[in-house]
N, C-alpha and C positions, 0 to 999 in steps of 0.2 A: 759456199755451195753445200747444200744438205748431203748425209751420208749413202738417202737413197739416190739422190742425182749422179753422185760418184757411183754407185754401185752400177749404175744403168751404162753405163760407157764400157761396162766391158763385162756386165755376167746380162745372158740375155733376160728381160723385163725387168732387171734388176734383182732380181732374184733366184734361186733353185730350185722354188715350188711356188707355184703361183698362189696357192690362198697367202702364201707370205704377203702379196702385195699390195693386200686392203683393198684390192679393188671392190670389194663384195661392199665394203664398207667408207669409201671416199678418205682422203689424205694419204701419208706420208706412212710406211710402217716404222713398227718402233727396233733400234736395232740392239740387241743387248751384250752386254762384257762379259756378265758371269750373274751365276745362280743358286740360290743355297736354298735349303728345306722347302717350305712354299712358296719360297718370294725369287723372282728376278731383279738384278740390275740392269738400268739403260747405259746406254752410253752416254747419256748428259746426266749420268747421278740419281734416277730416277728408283727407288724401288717399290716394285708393284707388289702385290698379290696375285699370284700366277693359276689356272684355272686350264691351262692347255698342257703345262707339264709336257713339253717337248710331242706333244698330241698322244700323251697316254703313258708314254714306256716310265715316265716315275713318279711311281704308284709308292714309292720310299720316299721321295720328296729329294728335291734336286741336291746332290754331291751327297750322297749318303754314304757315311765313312766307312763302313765295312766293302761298299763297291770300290769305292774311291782306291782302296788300300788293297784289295784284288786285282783292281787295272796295273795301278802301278808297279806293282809285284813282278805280275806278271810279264809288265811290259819291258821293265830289267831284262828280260830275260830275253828278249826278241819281239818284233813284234810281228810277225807273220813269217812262216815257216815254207806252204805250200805242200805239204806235207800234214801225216796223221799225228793229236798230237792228244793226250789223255784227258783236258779237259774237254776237249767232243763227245771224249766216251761218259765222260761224267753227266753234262748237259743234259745229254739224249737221254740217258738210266733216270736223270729227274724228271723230263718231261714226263716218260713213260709210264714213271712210280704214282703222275699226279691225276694225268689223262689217260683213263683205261681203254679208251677207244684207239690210243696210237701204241701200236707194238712195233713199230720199227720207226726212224724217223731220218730226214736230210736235211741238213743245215745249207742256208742260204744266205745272200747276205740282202736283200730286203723283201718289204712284202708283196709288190708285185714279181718276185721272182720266182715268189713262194706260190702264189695261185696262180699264174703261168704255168710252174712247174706242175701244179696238180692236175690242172685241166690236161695239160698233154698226156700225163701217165694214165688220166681216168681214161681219154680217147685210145692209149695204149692198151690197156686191159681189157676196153668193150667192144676194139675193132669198131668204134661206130664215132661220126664227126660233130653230130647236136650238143652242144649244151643250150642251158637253160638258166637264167639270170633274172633279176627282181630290180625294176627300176626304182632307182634312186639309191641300189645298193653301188657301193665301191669297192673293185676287188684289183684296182690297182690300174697303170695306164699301160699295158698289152695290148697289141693290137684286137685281141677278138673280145676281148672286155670293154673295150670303147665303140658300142654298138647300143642303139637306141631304138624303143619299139616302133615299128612301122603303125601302120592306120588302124590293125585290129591285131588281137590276140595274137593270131599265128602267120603274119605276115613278115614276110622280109623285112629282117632290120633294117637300118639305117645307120652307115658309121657318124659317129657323134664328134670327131675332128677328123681334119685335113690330114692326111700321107696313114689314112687306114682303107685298103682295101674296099670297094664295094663286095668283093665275090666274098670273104670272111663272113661278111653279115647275113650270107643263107644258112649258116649252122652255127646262129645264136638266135636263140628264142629269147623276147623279155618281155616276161608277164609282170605283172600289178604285184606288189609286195602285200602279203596277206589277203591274195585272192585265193581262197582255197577250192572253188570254182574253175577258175581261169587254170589253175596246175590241171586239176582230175580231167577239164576236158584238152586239155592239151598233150598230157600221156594218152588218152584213148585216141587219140590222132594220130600222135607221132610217136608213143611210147618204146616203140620197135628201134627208134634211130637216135635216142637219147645216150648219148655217154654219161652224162654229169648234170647235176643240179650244182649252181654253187650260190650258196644264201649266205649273207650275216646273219647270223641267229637271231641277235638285235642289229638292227640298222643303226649304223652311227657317222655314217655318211650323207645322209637328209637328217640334219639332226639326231634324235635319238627316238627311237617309233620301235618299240618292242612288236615280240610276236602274237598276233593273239592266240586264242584257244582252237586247238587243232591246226593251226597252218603246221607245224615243225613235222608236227606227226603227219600228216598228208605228206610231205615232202619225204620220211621215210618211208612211207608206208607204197607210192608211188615209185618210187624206188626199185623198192623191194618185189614189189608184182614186176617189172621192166628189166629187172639185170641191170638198172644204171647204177652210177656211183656218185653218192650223197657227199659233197665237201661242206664243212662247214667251215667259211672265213673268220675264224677268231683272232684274224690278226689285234685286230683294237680291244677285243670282251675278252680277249685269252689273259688269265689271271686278274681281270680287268672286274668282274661282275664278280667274282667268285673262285676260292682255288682252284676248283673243278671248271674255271670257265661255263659257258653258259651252256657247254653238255650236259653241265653238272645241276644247272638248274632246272631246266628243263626236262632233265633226264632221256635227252635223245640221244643215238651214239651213231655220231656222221661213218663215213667209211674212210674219205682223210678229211684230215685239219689243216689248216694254217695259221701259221703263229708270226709274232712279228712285234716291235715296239718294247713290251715288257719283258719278254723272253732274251731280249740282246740288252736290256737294264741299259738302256740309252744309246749302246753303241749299233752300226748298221747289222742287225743280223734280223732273221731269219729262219723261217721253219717248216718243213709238210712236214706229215706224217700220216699211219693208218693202218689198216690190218695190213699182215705180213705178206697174205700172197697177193695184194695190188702190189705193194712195195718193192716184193721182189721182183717185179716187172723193170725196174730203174736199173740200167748201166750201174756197175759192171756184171751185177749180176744177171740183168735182165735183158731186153733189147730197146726200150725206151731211153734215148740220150737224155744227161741232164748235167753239168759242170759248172764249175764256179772256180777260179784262181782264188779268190780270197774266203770261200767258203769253209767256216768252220775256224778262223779265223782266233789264236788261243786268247788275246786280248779281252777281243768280244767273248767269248765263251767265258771268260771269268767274270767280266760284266754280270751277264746273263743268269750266270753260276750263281753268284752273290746276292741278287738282287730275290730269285727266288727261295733262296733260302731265308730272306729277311721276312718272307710273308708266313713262315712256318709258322710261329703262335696261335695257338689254337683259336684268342676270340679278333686276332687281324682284322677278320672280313667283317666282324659284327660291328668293330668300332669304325673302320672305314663308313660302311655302310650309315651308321647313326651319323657321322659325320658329315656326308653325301645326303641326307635325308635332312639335315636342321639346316643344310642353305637351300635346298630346294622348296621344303614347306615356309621355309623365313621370305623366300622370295613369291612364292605363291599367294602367301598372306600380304604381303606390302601391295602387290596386283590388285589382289582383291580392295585392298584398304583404299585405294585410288581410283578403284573400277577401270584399270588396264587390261586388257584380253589377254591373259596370257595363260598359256599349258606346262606343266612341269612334269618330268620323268625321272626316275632317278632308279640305277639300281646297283648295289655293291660301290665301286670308287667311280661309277658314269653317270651322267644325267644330261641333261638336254632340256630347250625351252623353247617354244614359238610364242609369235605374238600372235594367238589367235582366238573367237571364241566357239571352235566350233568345236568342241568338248575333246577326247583323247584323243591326238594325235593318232593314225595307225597306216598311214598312205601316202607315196609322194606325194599324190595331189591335194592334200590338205596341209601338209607340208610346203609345199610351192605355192598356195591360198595364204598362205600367212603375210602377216604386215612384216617387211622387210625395212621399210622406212622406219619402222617404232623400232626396231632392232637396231639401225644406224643410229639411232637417237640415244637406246642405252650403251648402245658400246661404247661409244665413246663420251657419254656422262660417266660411263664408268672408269672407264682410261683416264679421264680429267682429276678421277679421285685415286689412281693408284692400283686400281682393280684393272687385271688383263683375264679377259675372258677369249675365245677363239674369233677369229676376225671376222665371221662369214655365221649367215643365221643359219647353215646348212651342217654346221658342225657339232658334233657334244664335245662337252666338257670331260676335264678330271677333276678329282679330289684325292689328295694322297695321304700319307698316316701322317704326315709336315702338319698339314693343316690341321688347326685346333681351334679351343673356344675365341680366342681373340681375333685369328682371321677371319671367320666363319660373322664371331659379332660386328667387324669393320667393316666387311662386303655388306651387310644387310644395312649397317647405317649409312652405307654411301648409294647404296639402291634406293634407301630410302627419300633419299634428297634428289633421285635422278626419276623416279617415279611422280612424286610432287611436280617435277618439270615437267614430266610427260603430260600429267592429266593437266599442267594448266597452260597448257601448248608451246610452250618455249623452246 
């Protein structure tokens, strides 16, 4: 009996997260024992070239021994307290020192805990129930974030699974991602009732579909005329595109953030953050509840600790990036050389890819137009050569300082053999 068959008889779908279960992409998922630098092992001996990196948080490349030797350290010591304990205070002083937009910040321990927690504190501070959300963003499975647009702009959502509330879905708005139209007329509407915007700065949830020219700024700038409060979900781009995150690139500065994945350097943590007097709205100092038993958690804080101080080196991001940019242009060229439709994204340690020709990607709905069958077709000609990429065409990639010229040259020669197959229909 296969490993996922046992699995299924007693964790429900077999799994603890469903993109785990390949359904997006037909068979069996792969189950793995252990992990070092770029590469993963399976549990039948197999080892890949890994491309999902735990979905982002190692951006050092799997068991990076300065984390490795942080965890364990610290885990001597205890491993959860409940209790305040000086690595939080450390944590929090680096987030701060990195992201000038967060002057105070609360550790959580995942990331829908973390924009759950923000949405409420933004509805705390504005006195007002709206928020506002960008289809095909993902800001985690909370009940008012699992709401889908109704028939036009500003109509009643729709909850998008079973045991969420219908009444939740009249104060969530979800406009088109990079409608900068769809926002401006939707605050002249409703601008008065708005709490919160909460965007991926880059989408990395429908693939990878960056922002174009002027959406981010519209979203401050609407904002800002309104009284609402801008989060930006950097759970997956936070340290991810860039040290500064993609505030840093973009140069916008949200009111909070959320963090999540590379901030807890693998382990379950978690993070808001933002100017001081939303902040101080949060229990105890404030009247906004918000708790967590294992929040802050000294384990994961040294995780977290270690992992961002390994991105310190001044040219980090530039070799990351060159990194992330020679599989993505290697994979865009092999497309071309085969005349496959395909779209490439890539920015700092992310990138993303559709199968499509309908030039940059920048919308669910050309996103959800893409060939998903040409995706089932490379994923697993790539899995067949050792190459694991993310199991679902809906998801981006990573690329960590692990990977180098040799994996970077193997993925492209094994694309290139799964490309060949593609164009001559196999």
């Amino acid at each position: 009996m296969s490993l996922f068959s046992e699995a299924k008889k007693v964790i429900a779908g077999g799994v603890n997260s469903p993109v785990r279960a390949f359904a997006a992409v037909g068979g069996d998922p792969v189950f793995f024992k252990s992990a070092s630098g770029a590469y993963v092992e399976t549990e039948d001996g197999r080892k890949l070239i890994d491309y999902v990196g735990s979905w982002g948080p190692m951006i050092l490349g799997h068991a990076y021994p300065l984390v490795i030797d942080a965890v364990c350290k610290t885990a001597a010591r205890g491993l959860s307290f409940g209790a305040p304990c000086v690595l939080e205070t450390e944590l929090a002083q680096k987030i701060c020192a990195i992201l000038p937009s967060i002057e105070r910040v609360r550790m959580v321990s995942s990331g829908t805990e973390a924009t759950m927690s923000a949405i409420r504190l933004a509805r705390g501070y504005t006195g007002r129930d709206t928020i506002i959300k960008f289809e095909g963003c993902y800001h985690g499975h909370s009940d008012s974030l699992l709401i889908k647009a109704g028939s036009g702009a500003l109509t009643l959502g729709v909850p998008s699974s079973p045991g969420v509330p219908a009444g939740l879905a009249k104060h969530t708005v979800t406009l088109e991602y990079n409608n900068i139209a769809a926002v401006e007329n939707a605050f002249k509407e409703i601008g008065s009732e708005v709490a919160c915007i909460i965007v991926e700065p880059i989408a990395g949830n429908m693939n990878m579909v960056p922002p174009v020219d002027g959406f981010l700024e519209t979203l401050r700038r609407c904002c800002d005329e309104s009284g609402a409060v801008l989060i930006f979900d950097e759970v997956m781009t936070g340290f991810r595109v860039a040290r500064g995150s993609a505030q840093e690139i973009y140069n916008i500065k949200p009111d909070l953030t959320t963090l999540g994945k590379i901030v807890g350097g693998g382990m379950p943590t978690a993070a808001f953050g933002g100017r001081a007097d939303i902040m101080a709205k949060l229990a105890p100092e404030g009247s906004v509840y918000q708790a967590g038993t294992l929040s802050g958690n000294p384990v994961a804080m040294a995780a977290g600790l270690a992992t961002l101080e390994g991105l310190s080196p001044a040219d980090f991001y530039a070799k990351l990036s060159a990194t992330t940019r020679s599989l993505t242009s290697g994979l865009a060229d092999l497309a071309s050389k085969y005349e496959v439709p395909m779209q490439v994204e890539a920015i700092g340690g992310m990138f993303g890819f559709v199968f499509s020709n309908q030039g940059p990607v920048r919308s669910f709905t050309q996103v959800a137009a893409a060939d998903t069958d040409m995706f089932r077709q490379f994923f697993h000609g790539m899995l067949q050569r050792n190459i694991y990429f993310a199991p679902s065409a809906f998801e981006a990639g990573f690329v960590s300082a692990a990977h180098g010229d040799v994996e970077i040259e193997t993925t492209l020669a094994a694309a290139d053999e799964v490309f060949a197959e593609m164009a001559a229909g196999k």
